[in-house]
LUMMINU-389394 format. One record per residue: residue in one letter; x negated, y negated, z of N, C-alpha, C in turn; residue number from 1. Coordinates in steps of 0.1 Angstrom, whole numbers, padded with zeros to 4 digits. Layout:
{rec A, {X, Y, Z}, {X, Y, Z}, {X, Y, Z}, NUM},
...
This chain:
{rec X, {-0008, 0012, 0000}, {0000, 0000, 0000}, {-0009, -0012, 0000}, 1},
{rec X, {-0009, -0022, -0011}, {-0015, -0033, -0013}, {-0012, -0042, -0008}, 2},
{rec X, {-0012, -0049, 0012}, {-0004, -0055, 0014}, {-0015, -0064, 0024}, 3},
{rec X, {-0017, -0079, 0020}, {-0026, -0089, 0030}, {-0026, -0085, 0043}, 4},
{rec X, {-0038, -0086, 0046}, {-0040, -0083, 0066}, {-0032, -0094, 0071}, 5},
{rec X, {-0028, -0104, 0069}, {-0019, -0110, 0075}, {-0002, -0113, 0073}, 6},
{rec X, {0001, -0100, 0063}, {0018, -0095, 0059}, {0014, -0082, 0070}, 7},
{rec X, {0004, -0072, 0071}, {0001, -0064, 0079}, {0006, -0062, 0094}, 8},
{rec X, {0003, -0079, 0095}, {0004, -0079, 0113}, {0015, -0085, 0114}, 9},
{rec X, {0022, -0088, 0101}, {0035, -0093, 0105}, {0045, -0082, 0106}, 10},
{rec X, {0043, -0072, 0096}, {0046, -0060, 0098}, {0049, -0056, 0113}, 11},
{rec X, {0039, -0054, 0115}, {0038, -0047, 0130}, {0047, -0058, 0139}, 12},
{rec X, {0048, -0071, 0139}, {0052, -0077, 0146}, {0068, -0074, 0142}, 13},
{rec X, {0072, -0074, 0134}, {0088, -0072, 0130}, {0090, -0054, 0136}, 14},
{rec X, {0079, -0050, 0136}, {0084, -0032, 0142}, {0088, -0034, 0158}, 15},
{rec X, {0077, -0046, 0165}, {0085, -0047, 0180}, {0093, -0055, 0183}, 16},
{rec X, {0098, -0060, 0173}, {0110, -0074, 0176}, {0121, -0063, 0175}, 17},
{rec X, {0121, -0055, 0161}, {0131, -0044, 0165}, {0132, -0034, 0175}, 18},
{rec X, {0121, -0027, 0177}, {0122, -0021, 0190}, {0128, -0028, 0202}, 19},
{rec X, {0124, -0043, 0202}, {0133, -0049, 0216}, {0145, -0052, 0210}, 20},
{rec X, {0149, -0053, 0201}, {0162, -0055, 0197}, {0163, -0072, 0200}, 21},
{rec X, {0151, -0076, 0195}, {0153, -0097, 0197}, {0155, -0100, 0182}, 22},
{rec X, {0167, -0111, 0185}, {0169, -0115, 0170}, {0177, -0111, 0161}, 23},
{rec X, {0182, -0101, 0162}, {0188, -0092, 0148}, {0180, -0083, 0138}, 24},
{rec X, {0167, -0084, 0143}, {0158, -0077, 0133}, {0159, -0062, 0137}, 25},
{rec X, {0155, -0055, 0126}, {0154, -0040, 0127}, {0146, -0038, 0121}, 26},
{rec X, {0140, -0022, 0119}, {0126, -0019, 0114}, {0128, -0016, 0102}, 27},
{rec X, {0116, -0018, 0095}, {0111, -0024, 0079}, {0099, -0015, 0076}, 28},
{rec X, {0101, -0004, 0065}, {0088, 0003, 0065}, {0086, -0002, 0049}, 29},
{rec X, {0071, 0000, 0042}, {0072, 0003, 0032}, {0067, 0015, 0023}, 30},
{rec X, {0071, 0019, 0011}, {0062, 0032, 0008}, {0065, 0033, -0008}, 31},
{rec X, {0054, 0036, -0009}, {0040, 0036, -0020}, {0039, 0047, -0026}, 32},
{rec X, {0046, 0052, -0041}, {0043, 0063, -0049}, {0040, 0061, -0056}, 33},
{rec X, {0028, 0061, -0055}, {0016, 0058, -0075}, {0024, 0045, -0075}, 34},
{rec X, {0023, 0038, -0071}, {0028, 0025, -0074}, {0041, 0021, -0078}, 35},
{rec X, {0049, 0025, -0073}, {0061, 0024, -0073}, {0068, 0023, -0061}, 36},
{rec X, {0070, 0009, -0059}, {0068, 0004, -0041}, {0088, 0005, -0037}, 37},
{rec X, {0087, 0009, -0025}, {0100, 0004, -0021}, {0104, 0003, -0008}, 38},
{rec X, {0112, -0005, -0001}, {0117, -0012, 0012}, {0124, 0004, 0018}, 39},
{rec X, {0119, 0005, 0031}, {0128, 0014, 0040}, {0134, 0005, 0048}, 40},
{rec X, {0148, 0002, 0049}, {0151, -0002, 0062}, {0167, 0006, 0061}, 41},
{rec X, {0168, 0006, 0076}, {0181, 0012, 0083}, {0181, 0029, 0072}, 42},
{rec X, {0193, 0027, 0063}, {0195, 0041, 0058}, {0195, 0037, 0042}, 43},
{rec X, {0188, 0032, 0035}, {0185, 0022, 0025}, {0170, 0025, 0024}, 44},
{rec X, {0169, 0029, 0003}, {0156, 0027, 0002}, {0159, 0017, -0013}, 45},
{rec X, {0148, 0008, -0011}, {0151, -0005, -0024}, {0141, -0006, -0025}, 46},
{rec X, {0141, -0007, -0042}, {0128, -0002, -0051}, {0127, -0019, -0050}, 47},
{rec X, {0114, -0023, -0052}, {0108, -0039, -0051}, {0099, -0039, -0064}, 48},
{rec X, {0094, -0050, -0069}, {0084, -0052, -0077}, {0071, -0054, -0066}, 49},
{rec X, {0072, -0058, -0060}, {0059, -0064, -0047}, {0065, -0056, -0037}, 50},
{rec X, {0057, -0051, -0025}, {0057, -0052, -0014}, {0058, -0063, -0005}, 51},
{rec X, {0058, -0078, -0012}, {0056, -0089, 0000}, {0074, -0092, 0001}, 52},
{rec X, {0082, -0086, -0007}, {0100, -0086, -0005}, {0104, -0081, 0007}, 53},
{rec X, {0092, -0075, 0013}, {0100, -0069, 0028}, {0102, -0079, 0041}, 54},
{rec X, {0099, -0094, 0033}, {0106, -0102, 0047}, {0118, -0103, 0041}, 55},
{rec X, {0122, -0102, 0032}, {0137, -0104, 0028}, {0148, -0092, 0037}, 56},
{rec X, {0141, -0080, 0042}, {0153, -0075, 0049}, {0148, -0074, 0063}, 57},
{rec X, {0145, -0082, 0070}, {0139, -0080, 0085}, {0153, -0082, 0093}, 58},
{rec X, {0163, -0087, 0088}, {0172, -0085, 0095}, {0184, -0071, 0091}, 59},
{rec X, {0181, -0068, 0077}, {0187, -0055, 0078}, {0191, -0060, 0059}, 60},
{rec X, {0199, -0049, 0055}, {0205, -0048, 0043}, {0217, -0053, 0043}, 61},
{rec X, {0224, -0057, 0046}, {0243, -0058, 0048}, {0237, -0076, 0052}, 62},
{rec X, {0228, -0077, 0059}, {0227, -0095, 0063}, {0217, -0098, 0052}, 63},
{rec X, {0207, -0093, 0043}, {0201, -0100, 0031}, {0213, -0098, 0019}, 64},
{rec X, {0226, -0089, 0019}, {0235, -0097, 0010}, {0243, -0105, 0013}, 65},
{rec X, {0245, -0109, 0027}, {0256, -0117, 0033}, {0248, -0131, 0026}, 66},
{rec X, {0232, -0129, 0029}, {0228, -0144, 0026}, {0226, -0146, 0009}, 67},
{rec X, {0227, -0137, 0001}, {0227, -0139, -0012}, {0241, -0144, -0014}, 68},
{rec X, {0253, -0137, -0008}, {0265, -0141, -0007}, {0266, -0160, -0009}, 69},
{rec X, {0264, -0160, 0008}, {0264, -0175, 0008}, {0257, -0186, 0001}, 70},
{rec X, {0241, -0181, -0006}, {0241, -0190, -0013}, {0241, -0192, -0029}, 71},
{rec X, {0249, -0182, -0032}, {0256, -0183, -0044}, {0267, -0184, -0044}, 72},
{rec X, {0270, -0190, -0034}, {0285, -0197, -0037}, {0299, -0186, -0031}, 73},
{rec X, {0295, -0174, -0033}, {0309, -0167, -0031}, {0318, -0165, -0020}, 74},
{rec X, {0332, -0166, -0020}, {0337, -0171, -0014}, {0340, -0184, -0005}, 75},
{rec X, {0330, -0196, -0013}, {0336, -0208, -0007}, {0336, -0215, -0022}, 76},
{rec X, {0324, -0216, -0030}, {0322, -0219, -0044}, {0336, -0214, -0056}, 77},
{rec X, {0331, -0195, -0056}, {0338, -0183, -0059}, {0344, -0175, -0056}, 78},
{rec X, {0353, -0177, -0060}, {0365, -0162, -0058}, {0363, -0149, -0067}, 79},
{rec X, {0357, -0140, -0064}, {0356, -0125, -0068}, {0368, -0111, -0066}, 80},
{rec X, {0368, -0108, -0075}, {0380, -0100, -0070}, {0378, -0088, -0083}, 81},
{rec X, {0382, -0077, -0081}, {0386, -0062, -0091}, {0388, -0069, -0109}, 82},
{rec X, {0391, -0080, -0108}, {0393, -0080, -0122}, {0383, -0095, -0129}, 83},
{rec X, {0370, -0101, -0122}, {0363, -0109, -0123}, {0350, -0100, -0130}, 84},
{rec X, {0344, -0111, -0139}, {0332, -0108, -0148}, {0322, -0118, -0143}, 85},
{rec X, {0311, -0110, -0139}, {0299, -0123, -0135}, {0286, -0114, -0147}, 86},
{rec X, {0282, -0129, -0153}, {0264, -0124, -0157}, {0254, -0129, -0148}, 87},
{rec X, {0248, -0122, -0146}, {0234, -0125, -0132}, {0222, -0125, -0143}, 88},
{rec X, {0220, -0140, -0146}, {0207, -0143, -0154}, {0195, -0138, -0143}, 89},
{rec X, {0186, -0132, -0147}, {0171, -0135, -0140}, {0180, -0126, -0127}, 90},
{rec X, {0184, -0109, -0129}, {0188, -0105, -0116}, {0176, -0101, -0110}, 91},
{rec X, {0168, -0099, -0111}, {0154, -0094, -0106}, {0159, -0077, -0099}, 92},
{rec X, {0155, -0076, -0083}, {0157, -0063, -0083}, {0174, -0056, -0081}, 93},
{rec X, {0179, -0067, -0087}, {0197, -0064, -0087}, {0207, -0061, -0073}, 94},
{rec X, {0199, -0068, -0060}, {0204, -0067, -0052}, {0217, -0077, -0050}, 95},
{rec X, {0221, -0089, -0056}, {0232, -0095, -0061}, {0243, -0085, -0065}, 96},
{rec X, {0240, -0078, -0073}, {0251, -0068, -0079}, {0260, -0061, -0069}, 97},
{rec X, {0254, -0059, -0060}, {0259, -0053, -0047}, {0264, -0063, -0039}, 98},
{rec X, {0265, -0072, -0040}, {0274, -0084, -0037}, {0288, -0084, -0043}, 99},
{rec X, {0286, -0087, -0055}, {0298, -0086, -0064}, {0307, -0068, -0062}, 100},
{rec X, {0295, -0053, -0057}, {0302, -0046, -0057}, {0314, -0049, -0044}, 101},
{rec X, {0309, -0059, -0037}, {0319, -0056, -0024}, {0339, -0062, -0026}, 102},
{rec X, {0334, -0071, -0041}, {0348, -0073, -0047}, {0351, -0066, -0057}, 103},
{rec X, {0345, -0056, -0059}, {0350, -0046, -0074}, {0345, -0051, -0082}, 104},
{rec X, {0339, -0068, -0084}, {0336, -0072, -0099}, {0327, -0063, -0103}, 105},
{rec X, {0329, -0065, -0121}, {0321, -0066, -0126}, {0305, -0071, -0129}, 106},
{rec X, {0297, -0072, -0132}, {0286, -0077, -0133}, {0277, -0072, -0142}, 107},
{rec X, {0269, -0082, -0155}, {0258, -0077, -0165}, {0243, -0084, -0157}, 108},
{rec X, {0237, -0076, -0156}, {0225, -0078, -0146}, {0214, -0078, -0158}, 109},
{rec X, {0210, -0092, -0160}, {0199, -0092, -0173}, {0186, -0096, -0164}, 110},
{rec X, {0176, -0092, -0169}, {0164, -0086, -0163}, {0150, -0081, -0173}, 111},
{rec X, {0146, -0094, -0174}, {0134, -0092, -0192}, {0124, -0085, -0182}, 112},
{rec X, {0118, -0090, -0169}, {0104, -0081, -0165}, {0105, -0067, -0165}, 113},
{rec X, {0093, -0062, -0176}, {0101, -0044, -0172}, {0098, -0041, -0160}, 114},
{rec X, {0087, -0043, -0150}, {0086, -0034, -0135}, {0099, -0040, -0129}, 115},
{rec X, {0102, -0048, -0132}, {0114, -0055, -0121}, {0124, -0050, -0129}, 116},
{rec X, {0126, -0045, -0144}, {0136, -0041, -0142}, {0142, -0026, -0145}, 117},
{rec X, {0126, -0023, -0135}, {0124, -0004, -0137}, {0133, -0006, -0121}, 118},
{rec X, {0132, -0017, -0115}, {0138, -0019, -0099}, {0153, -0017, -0098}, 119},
{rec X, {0157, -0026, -0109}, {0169, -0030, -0110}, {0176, -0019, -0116}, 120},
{rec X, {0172, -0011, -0122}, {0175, 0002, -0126}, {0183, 0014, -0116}, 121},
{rec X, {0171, 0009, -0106}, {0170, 0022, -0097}, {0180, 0016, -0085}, 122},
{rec X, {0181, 0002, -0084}, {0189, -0001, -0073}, {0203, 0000, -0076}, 123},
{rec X, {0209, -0003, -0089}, {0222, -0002, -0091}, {0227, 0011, -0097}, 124},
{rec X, {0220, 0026, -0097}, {0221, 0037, -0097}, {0236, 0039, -0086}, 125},
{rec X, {0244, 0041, -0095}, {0252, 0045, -0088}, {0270, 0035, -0088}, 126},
{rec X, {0262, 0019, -0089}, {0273, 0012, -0089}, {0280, 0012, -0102}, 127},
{rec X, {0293, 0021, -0101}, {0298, 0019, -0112}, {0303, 0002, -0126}, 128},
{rec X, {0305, -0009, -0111}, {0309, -0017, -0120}, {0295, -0032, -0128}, 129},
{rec X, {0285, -0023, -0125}, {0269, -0030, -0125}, {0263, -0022, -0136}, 130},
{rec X, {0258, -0028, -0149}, {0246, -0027, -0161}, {0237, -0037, -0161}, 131},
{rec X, {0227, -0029, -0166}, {0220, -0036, -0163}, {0210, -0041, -0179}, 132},
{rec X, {0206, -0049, -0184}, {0203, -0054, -0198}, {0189, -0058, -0197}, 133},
{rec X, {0181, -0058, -0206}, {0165, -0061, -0209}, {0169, -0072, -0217}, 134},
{rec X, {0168, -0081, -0215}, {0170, -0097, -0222}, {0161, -0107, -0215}, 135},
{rec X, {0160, -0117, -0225}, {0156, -0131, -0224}, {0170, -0143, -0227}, 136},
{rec X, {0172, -0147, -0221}, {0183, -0157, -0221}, {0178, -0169, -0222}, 137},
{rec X, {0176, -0178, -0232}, {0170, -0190, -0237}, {0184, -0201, -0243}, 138},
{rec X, {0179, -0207, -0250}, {0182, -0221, -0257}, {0191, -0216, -0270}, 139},
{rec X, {0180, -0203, -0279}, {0181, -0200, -0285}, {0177, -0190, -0292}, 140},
{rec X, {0181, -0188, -0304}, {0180, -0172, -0302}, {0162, -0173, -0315}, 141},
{rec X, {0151, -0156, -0307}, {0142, -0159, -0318}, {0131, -0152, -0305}, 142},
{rec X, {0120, -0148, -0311}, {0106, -0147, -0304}, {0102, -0161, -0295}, 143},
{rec X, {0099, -0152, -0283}, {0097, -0166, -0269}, {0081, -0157, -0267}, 144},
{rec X, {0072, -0167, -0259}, {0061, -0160, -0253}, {0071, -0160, -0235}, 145},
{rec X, {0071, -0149, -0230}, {0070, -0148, -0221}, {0062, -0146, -0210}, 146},
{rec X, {0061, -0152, -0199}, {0052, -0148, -0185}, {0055, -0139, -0179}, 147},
{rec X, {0048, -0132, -0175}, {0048, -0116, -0166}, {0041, -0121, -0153}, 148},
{rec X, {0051, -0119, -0143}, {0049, -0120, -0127}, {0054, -0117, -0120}, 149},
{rec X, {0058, -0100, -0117}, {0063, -0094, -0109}, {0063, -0099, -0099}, 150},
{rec X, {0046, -0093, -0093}, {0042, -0096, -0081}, {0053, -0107, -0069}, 151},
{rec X, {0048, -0119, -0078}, {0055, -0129, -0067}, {0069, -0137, -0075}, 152},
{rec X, {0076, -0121, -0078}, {0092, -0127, -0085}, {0093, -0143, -0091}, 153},
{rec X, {0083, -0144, -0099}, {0082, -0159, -0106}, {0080, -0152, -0119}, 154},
{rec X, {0083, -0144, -0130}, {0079, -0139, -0142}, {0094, -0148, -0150}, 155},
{rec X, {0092, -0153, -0159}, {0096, -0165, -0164}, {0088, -0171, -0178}, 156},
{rec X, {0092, -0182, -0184}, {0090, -0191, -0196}, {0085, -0200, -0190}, 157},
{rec X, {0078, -0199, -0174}, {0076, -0210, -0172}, {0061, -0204, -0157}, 158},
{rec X, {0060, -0193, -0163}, {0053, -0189, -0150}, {0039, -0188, -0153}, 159},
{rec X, {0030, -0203, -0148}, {0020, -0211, -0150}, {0006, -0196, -0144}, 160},
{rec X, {-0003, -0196, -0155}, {-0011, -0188, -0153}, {-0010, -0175, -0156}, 161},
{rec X, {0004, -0168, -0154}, {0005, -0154, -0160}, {0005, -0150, -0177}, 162},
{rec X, {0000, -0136, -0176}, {-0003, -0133, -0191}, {0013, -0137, -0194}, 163},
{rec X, {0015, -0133, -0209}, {0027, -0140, -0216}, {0024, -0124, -0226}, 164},
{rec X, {0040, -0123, -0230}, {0042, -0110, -0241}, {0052, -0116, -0246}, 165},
{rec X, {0054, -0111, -0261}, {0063, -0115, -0272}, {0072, -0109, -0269}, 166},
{rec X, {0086, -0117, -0265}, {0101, -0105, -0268}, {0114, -0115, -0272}, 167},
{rec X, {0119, -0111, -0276}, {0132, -0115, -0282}, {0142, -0121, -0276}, 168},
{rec X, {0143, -0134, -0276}, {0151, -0142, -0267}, {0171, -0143, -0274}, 169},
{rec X, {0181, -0144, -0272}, {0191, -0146, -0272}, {0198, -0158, -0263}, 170},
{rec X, {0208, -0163, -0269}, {0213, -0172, -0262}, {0221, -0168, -0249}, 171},
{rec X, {0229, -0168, -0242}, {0238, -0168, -0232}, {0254, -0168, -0240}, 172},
{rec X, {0256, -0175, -0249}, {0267, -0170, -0256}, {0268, -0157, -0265}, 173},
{rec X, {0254, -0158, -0275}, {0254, -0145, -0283}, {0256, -0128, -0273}, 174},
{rec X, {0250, -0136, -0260}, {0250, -0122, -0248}, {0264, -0118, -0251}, 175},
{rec X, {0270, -0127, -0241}, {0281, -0125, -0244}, {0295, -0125, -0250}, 176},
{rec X, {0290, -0128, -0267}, {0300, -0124, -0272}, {0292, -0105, -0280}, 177},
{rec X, {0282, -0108, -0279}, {0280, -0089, -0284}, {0288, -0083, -0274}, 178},
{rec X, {0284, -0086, -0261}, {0294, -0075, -0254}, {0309, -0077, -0251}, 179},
{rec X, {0314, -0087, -0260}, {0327, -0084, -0259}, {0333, -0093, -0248}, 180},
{rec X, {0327, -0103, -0243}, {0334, -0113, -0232}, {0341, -0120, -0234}, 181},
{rec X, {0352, -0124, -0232}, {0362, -0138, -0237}, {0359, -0143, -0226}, 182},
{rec X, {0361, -0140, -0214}, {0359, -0148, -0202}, {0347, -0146, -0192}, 183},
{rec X, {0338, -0156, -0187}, {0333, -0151, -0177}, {0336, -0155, -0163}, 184},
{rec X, {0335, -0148, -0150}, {0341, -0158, -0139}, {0331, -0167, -0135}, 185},
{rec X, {0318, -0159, -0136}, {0308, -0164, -0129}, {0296, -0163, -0134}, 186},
{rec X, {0285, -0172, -0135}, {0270, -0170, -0141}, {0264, -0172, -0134}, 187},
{rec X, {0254, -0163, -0123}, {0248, -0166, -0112}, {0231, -0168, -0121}, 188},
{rec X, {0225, -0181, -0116}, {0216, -0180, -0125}, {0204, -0177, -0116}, 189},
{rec X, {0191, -0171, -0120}, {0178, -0175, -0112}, {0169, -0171, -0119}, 190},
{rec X, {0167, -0180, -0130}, {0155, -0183, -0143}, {0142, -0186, -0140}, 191},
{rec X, {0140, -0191, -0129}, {0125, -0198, -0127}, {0119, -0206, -0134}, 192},
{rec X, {0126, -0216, -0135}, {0124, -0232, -0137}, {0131, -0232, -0153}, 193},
{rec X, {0139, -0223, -0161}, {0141, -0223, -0173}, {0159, -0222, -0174}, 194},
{rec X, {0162, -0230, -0164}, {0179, -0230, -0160}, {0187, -0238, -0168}, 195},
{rec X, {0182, -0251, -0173}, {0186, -0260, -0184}, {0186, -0249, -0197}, 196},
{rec X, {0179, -0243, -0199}, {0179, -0237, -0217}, {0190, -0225, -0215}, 197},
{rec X, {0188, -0219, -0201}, {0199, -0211, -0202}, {0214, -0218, -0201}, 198},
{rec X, {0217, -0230, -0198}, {0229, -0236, -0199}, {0231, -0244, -0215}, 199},
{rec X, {0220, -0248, -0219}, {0219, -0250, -0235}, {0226, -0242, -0243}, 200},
{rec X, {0224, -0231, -0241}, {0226, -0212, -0251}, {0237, -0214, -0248}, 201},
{rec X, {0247, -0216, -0241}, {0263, -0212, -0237}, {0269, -0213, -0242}, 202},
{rec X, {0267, -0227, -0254}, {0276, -0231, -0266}, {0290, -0234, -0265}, 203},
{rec X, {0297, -0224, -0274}, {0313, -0222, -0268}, {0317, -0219, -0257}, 204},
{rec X, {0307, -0211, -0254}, {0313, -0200, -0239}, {0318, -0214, -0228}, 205},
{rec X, {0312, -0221, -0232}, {0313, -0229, -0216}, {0325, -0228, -0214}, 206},
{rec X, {0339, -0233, -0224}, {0349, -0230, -0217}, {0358, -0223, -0211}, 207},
{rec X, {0348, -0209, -0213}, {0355, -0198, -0211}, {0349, -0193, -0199}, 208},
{rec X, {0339, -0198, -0191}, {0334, -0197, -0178}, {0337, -0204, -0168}, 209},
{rec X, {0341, -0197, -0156}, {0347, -0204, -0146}, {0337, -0212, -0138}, 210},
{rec X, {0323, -0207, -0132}, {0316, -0212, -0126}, {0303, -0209, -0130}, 211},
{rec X, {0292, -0217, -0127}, {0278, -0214, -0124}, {0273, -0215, -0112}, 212},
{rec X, {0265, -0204, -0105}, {0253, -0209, -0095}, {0243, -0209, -0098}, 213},
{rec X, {0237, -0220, -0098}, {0225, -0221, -0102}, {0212, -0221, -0091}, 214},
{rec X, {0200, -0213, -0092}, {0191, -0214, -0083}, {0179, -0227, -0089}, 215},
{rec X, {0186, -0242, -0090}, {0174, -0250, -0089}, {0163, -0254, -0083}, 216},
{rec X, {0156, -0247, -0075}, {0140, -0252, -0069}, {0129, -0255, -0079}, 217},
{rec X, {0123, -0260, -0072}, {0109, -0263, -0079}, {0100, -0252, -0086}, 218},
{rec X, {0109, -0247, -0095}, {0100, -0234, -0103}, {0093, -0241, -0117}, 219},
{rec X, {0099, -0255, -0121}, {0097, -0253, -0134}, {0081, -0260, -0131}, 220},
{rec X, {0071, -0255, -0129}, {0057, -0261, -0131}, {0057, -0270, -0119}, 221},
{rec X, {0063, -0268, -0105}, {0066, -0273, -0094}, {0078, -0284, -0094}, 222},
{rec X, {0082, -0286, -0106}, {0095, -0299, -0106}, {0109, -0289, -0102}, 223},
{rec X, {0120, -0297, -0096}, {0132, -0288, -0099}, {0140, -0292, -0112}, 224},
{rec X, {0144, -0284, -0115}, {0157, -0284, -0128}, {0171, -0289, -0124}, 225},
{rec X, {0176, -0297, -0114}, {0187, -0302, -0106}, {0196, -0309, -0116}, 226},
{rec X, {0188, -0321, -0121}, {0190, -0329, -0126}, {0197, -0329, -0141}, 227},
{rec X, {0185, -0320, -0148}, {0191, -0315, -0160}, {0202, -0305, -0163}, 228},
{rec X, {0202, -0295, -0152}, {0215, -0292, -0150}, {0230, -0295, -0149}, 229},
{rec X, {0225, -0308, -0139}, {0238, -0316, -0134}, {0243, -0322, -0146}, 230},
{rec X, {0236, -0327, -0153}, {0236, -0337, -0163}, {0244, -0324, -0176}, 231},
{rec X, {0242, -0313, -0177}, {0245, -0306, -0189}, {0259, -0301, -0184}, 232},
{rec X, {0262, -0297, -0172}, {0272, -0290, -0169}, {0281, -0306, -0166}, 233},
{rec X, {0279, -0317, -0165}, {0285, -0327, -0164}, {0291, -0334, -0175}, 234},
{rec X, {0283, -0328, -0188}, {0289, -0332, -0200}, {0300, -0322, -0208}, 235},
{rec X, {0301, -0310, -0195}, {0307, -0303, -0207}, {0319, -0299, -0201}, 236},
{rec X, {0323, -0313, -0186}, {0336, -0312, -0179}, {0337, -0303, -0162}, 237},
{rec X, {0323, -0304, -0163}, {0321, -0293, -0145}, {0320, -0303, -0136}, 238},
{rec X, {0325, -0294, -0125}, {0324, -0302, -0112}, {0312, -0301, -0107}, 239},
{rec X, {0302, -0311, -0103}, {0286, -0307, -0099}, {0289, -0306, -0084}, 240},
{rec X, {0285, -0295, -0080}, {0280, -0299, -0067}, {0264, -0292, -0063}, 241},
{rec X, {0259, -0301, -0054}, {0248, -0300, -0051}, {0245, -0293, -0033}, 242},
{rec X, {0237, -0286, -0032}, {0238, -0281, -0019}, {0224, -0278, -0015}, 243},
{rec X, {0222, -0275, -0005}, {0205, -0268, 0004}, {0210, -0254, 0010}, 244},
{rec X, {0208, -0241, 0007}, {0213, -0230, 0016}, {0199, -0223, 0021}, 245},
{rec X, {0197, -0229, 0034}, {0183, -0227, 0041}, {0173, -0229, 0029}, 246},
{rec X, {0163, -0219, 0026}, {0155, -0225, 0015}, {0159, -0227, 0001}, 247},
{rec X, {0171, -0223, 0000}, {0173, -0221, -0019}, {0180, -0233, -0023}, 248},
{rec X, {0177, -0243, -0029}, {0182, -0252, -0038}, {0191, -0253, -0047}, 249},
{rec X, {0204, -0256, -0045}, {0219, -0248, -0054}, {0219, -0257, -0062}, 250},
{rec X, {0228, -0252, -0070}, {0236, -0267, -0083}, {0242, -0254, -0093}, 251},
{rec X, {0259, -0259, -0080}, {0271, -0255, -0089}, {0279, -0257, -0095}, 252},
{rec X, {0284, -0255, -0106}, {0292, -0262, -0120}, {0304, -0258, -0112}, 253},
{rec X, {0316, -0260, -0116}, {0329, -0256, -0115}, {0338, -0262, -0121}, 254},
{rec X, {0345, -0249, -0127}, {0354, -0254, -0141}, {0362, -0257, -0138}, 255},
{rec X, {0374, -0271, -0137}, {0387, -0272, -0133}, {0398, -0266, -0137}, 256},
{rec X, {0393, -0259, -0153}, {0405, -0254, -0159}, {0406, -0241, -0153}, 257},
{rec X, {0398, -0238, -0146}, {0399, -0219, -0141}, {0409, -0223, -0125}, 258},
């Protein structure tokens, strides 16, 4: 396990916070087959691209989706229910999906990194209403260089220093009119700093989408994409709102006509 001496001792320090039961934390193992890493906690094994994802469940599995919950909006932003369609741009290890399974939705989980989305594979094994897609969602459709960076979940059009491979970008509307969407409820986005081009690509679809969440932080080359977002989903009739959910930086459209 490839893991800094000082994630090491943090390790060990999250094994006796659980043992004393301070906090809400419970124990967090991780394990390593020929490189193929994945989170033990509670009764849960989740395939990761990095090992450094295991601060994401120190408080358990069921509370790292409550907090994906809240800061994509669901249930205060979005209403999900048995007969709702969400696309999860940039799902990484598709732990979102399991969000939306807890309302029956739907959900197309697109995911260009292949180790992350050999993850995303393996995590939504099983959820009937979750696929999962090898895409680039861009501006437009055509050959993009893309960045490869599992490691530290930044692999992106925008991920400064990593190698770059040629693959085939598609819009956000061509997505989804190949598969047959007339409506979507929801577009949960997390592009890494390339959130504007994915709202570019939507073309027609916009009207036919009820909301976006967008993950704006400072991915794009350290700037956030807030602005340009606000500004696109503002032209094309959305409600902006802007929000802080502990570290992640929101910016949600909402469609009045839905």
């Amino acid at each position: 396990m490839q893991l800094p001496a000082k994630q090491r001792l943090k390790l060990v320090r999250q094994g006796l916070l659980a043992a004393l039961k301070i906090g809400g934390n419970v124990p967090v193992a991780i394990e390593d087959r020929g490189g193929e890493v994945s989170i033990l906690v509670e009764d849960r094994r989740i395939a990761v691209p990095s090992a450094l994802r295991w601060k994401l469940y120190r408080k358990g599995w069921e509370a790292r989706l409550d907090r994906l919950e809240r800061e994509y909006g669901v249930g205060r932003h979005v209403t999900l229910g048995p007969e709702s369609v969400v696309v999860d741009v940039g799902a990484n290890a598709g732990e979102f999906a399991h969000v939306c399974a807890r309302y029956g939705a739907r959900v197309l989980c697109v995911e260009p990194d292949p180790k992350t989305h050999a993850c995303l594979l393996r995590n939504i094994e099983g959820l009937e209403t979750a696929s999962a897609f090898d895409a680039v969602i861009w501006k437009e459709d055509g050959a993009v260089d893309f960045g490869m960076a599992p490691e530290r979940a930044d692999s992106s059009m925008f991920a400064a220093g990593a190698p770059t491979v040629k693959r085939e970008a598609l819009t956000l509307e061509r997505f989804a009119r190949a598969r047959g969407l007339s409506r979507i409820d929801l577009v949960k986005c997390d592009a890494e700093g390339a959130e504007p081009e994915v709202l570019e690509g939507a073309g027609e679809m916009f009207a036919n989408i009820g909301a976006f969440a967008i993950d704006t932080g400072a991915e794009r080359n350290g700037a956030r994409t807030d602005k340009e977002c606000s500004d696109i989903l503002s032209a094309h009739g959305f409600t902006v709102i802007e929000e802080k959910i502990g570290t992640r930086c929101m910016t949600y459209g909402l469609n009045p006509a839905f």
